[in-house]
Chimera marker file (.cmm) of the C-alpha trace (Angstrom):
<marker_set name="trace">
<marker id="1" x="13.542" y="21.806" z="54.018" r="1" g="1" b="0" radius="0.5"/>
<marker id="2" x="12.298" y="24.670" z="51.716" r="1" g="1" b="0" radius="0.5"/>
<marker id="3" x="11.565" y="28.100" z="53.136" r="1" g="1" b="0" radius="0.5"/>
<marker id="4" x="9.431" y="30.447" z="52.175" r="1" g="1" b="0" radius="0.5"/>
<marker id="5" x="8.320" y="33.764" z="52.814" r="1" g="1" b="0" radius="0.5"/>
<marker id="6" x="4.562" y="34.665" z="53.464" r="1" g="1" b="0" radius="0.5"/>
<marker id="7" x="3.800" y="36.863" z="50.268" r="1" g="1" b="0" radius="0.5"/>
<marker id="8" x="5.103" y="33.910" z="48.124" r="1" g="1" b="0" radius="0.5"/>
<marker id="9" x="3.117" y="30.965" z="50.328" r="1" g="1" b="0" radius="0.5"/>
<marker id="10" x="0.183" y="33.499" z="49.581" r="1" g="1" b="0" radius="0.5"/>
<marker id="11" x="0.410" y="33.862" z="46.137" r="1" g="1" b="0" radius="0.5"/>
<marker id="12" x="1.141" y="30.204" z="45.248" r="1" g="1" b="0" radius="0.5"/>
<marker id="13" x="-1.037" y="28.243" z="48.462" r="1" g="1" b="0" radius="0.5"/>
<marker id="14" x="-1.693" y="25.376" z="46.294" r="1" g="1" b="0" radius="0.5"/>
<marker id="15" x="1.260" y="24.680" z="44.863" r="1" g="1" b="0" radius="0.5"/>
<marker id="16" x="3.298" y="24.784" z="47.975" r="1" g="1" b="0" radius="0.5"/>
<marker id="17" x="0.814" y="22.438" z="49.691" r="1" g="1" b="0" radius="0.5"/>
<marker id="18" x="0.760" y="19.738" z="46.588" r="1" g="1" b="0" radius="0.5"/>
<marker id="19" x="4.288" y="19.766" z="47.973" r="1" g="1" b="0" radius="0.5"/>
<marker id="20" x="3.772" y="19.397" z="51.634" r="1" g="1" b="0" radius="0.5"/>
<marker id="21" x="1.231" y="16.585" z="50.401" r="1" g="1" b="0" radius="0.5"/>
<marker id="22" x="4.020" y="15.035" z="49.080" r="1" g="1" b="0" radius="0.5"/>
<marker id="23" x="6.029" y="14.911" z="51.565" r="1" g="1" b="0" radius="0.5"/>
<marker id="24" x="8.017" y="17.995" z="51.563" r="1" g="1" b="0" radius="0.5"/>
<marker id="25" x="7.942" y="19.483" z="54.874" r="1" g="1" b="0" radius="0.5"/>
<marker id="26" x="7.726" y="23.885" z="54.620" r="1" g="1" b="0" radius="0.5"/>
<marker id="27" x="9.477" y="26.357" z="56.467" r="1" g="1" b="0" radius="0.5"/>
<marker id="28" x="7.327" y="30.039" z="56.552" r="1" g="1" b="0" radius="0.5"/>
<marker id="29" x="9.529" y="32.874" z="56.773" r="1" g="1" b="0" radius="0.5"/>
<marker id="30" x="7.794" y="36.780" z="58.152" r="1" g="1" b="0" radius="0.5"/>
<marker id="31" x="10.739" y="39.274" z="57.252" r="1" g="1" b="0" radius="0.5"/>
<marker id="32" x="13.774" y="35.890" z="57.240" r="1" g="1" b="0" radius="0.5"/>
<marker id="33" x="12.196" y="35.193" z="60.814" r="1" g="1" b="0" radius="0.5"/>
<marker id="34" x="10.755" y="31.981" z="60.691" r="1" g="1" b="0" radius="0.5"/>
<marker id="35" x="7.596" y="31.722" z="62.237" r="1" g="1" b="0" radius="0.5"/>
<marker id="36" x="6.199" y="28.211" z="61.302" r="1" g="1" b="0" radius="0.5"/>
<marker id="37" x="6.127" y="24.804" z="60.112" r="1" g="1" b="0" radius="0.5"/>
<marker id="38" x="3.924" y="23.127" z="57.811" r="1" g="1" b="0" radius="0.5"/>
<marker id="39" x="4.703" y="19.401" z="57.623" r="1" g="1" b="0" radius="0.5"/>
<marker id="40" x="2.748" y="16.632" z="56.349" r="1" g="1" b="0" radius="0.5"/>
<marker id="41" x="0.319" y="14.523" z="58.420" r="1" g="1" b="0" radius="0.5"/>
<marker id="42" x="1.496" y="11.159" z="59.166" r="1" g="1" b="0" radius="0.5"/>
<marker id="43" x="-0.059" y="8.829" z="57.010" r="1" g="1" b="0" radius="0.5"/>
<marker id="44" x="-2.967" y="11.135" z="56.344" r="1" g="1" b="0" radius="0.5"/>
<marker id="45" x="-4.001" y="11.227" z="59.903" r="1" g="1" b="0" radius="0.5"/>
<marker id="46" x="-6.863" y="13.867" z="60.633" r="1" g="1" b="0" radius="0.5"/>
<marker id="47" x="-6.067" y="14.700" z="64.112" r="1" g="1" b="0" radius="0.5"/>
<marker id="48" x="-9.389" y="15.272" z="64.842" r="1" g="1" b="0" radius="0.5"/>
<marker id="49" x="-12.257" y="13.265" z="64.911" r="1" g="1" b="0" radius="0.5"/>
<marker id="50" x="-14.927" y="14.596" z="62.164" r="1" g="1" b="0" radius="0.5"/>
<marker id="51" x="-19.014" y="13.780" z="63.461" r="1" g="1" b="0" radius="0.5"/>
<marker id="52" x="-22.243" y="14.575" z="61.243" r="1" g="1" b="0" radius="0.5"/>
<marker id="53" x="-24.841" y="16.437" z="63.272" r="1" g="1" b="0" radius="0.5"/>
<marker id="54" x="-27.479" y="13.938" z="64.484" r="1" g="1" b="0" radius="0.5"/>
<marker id="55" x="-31.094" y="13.890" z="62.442" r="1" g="1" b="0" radius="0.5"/>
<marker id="56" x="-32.687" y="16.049" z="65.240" r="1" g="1" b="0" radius="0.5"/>
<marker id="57" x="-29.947" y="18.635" z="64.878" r="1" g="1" b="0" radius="0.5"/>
<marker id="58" x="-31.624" y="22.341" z="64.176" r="1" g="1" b="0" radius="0.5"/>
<marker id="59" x="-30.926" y="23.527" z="60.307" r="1" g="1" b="0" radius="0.5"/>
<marker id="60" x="-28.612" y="26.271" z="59.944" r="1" g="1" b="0" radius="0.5"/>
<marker id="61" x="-31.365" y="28.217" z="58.522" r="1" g="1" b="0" radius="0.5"/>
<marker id="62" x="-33.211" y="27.658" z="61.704" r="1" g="1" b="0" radius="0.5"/>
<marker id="63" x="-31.128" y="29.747" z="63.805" r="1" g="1" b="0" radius="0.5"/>
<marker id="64" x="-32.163" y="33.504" z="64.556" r="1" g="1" b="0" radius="0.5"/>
<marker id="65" x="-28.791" y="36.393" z="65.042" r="1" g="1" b="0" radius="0.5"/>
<marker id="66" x="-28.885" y="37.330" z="68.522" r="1" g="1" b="0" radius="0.5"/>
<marker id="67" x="-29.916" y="40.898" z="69.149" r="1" g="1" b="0" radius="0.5"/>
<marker id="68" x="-28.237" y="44.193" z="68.331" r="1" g="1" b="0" radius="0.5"/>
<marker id="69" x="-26.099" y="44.886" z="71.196" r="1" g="1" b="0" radius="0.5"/>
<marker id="70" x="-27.231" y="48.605" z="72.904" r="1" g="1" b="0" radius="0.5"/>
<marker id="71" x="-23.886" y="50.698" z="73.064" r="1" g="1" b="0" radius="0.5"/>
<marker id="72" x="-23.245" y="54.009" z="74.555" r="1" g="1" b="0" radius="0.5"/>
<marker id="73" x="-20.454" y="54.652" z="72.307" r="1" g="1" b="0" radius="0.5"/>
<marker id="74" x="-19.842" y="54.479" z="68.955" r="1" g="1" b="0" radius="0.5"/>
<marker id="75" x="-17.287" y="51.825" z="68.258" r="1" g="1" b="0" radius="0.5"/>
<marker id="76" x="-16.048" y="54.058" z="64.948" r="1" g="1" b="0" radius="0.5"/>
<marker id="77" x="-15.600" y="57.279" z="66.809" r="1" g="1" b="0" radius="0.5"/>
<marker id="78" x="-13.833" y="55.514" z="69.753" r="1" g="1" b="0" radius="0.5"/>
<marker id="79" x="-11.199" y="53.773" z="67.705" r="1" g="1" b="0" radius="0.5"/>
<marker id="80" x="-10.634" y="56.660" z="65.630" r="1" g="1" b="0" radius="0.5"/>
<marker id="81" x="-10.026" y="58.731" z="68.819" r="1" g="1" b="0" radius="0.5"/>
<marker id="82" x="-8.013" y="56.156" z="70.327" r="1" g="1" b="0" radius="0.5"/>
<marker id="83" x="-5.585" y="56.270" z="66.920" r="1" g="1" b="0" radius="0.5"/>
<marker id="84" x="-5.471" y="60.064" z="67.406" r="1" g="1" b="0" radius="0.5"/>
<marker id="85" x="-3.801" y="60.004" z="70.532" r="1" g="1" b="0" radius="0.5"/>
<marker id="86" x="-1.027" y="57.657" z="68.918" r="1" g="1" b="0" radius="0.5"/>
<link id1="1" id2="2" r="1" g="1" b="0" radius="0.2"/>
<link id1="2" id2="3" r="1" g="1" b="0" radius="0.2"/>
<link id1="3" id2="4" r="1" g="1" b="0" radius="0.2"/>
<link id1="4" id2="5" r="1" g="1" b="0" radius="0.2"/>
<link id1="5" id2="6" r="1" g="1" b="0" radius="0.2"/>
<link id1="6" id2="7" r="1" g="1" b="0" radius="0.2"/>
<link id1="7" id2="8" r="1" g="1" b="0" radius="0.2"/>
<link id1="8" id2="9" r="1" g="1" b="0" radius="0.2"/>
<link id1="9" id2="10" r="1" g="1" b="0" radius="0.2"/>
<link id1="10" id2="11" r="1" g="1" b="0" radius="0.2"/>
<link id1="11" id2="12" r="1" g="1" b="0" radius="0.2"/>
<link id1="12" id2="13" r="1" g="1" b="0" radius="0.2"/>
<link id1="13" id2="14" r="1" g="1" b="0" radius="0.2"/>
<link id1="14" id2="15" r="1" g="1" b="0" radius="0.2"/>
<link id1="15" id2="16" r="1" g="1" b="0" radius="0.2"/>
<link id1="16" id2="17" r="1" g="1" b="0" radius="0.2"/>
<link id1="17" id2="18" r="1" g="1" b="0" radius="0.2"/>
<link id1="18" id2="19" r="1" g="1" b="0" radius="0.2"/>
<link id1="19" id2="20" r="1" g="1" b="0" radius="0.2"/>
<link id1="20" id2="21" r="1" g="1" b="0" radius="0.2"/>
<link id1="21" id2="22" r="1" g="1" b="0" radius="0.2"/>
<link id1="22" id2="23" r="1" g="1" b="0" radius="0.2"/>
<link id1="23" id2="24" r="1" g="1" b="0" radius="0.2"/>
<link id1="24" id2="25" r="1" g="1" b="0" radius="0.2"/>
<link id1="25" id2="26" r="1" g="1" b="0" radius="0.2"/>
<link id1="26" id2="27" r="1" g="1" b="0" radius="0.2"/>
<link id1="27" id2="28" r="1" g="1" b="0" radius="0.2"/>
<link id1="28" id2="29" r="1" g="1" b="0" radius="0.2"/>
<link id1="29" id2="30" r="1" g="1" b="0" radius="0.2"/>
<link id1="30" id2="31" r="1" g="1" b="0" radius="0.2"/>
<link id1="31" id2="32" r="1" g="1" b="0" radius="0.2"/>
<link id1="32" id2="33" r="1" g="1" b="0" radius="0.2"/>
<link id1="33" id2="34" r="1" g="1" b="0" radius="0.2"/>
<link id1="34" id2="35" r="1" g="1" b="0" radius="0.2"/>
<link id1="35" id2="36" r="1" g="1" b="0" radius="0.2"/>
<link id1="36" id2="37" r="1" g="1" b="0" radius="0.2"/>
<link id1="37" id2="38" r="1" g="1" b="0" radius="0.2"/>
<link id1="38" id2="39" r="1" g="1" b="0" radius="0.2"/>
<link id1="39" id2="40" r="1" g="1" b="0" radius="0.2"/>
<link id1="40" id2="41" r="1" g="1" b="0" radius="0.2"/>
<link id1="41" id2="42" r="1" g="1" b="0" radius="0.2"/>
<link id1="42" id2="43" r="1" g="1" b="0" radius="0.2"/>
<link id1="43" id2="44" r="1" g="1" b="0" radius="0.2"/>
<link id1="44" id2="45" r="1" g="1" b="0" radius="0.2"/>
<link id1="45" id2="46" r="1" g="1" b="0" radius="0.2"/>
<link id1="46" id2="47" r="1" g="1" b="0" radius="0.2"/>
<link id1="47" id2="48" r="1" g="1" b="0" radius="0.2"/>
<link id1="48" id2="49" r="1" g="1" b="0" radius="0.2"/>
<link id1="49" id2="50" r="1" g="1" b="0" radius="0.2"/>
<link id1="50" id2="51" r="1" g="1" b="0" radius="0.2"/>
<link id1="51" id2="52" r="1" g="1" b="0" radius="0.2"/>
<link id1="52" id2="53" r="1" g="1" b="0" radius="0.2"/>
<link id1="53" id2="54" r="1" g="1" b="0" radius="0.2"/>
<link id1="54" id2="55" r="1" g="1" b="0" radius="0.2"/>
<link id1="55" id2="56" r="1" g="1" b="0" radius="0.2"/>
<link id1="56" id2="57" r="1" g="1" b="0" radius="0.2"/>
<link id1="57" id2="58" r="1" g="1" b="0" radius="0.2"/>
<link id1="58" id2="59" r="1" g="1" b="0" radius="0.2"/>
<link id1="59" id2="60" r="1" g="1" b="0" radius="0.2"/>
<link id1="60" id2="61" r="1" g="1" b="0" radius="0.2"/>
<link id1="61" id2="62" r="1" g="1" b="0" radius="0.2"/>
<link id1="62" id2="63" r="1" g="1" b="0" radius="0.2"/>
<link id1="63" id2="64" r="1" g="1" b="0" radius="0.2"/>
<link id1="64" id2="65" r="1" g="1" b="0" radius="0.2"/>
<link id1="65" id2="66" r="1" g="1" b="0" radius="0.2"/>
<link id1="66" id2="67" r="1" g="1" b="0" radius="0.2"/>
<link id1="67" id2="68" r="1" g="1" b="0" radius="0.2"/>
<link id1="68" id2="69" r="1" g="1" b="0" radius="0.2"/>
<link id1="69" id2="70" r="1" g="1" b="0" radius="0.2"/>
<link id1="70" id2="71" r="1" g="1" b="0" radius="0.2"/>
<link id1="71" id2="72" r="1" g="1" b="0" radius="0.2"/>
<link id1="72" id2="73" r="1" g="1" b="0" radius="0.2"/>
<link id1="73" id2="74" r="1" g="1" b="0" radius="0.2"/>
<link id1="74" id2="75" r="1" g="1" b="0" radius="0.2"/>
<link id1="75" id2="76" r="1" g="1" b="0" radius="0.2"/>
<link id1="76" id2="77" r="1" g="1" b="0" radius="0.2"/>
<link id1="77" id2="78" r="1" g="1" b="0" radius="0.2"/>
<link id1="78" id2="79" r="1" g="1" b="0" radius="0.2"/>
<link id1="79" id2="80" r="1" g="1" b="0" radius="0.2"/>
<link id1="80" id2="81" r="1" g="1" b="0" radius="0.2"/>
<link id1="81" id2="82" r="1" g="1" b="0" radius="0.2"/>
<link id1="82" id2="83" r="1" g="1" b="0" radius="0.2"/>
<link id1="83" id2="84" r="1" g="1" b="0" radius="0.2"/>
<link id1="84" id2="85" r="1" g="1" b="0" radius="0.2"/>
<link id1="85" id2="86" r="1" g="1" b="0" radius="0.2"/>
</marker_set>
């Protein structure tokens, strides 16, 4: 099994998955610690089941952002605060 380390899976994604397609299971290394597995799907198995929305399902366009939350703090000044005392 090949190993590789994150920056490199980064920087050549495609490549290293034309492998896995093939059937070249991939070991992903953080600092030499490995910390997953990418192996190829048995016989091209989705392991999930993939549905189109039904005819009467709302348009994405259709949907409205929910409203601006009211905060009593600023979110910036707390996590720059909270850093400080680090």
């Amino acid at each position: 099994m090949k190993a590789v380390r994150v920056a490199e899976l980064k920087s050549h994604l495609s490549e290293h998955l034309r492998a896995v397609r093939r059937g070249h299971p991939l070991l992903v290394l953080d600092r030499d610690t490995p910390i997953a597995q990418i192996v190829p799907c048995p016989n091209g198995a989705v392991s999930f089941p993939i549905r189109q929305p039904t005819p009467r399902s709302p348009k994405p366009k259709d949907f409205r952002p929910p409203a601006s939350l009211k905060l009593r703090h600023d979110p910036v000044a707390v996590l720059l605060e909270d850093r400080h005392l680090r």
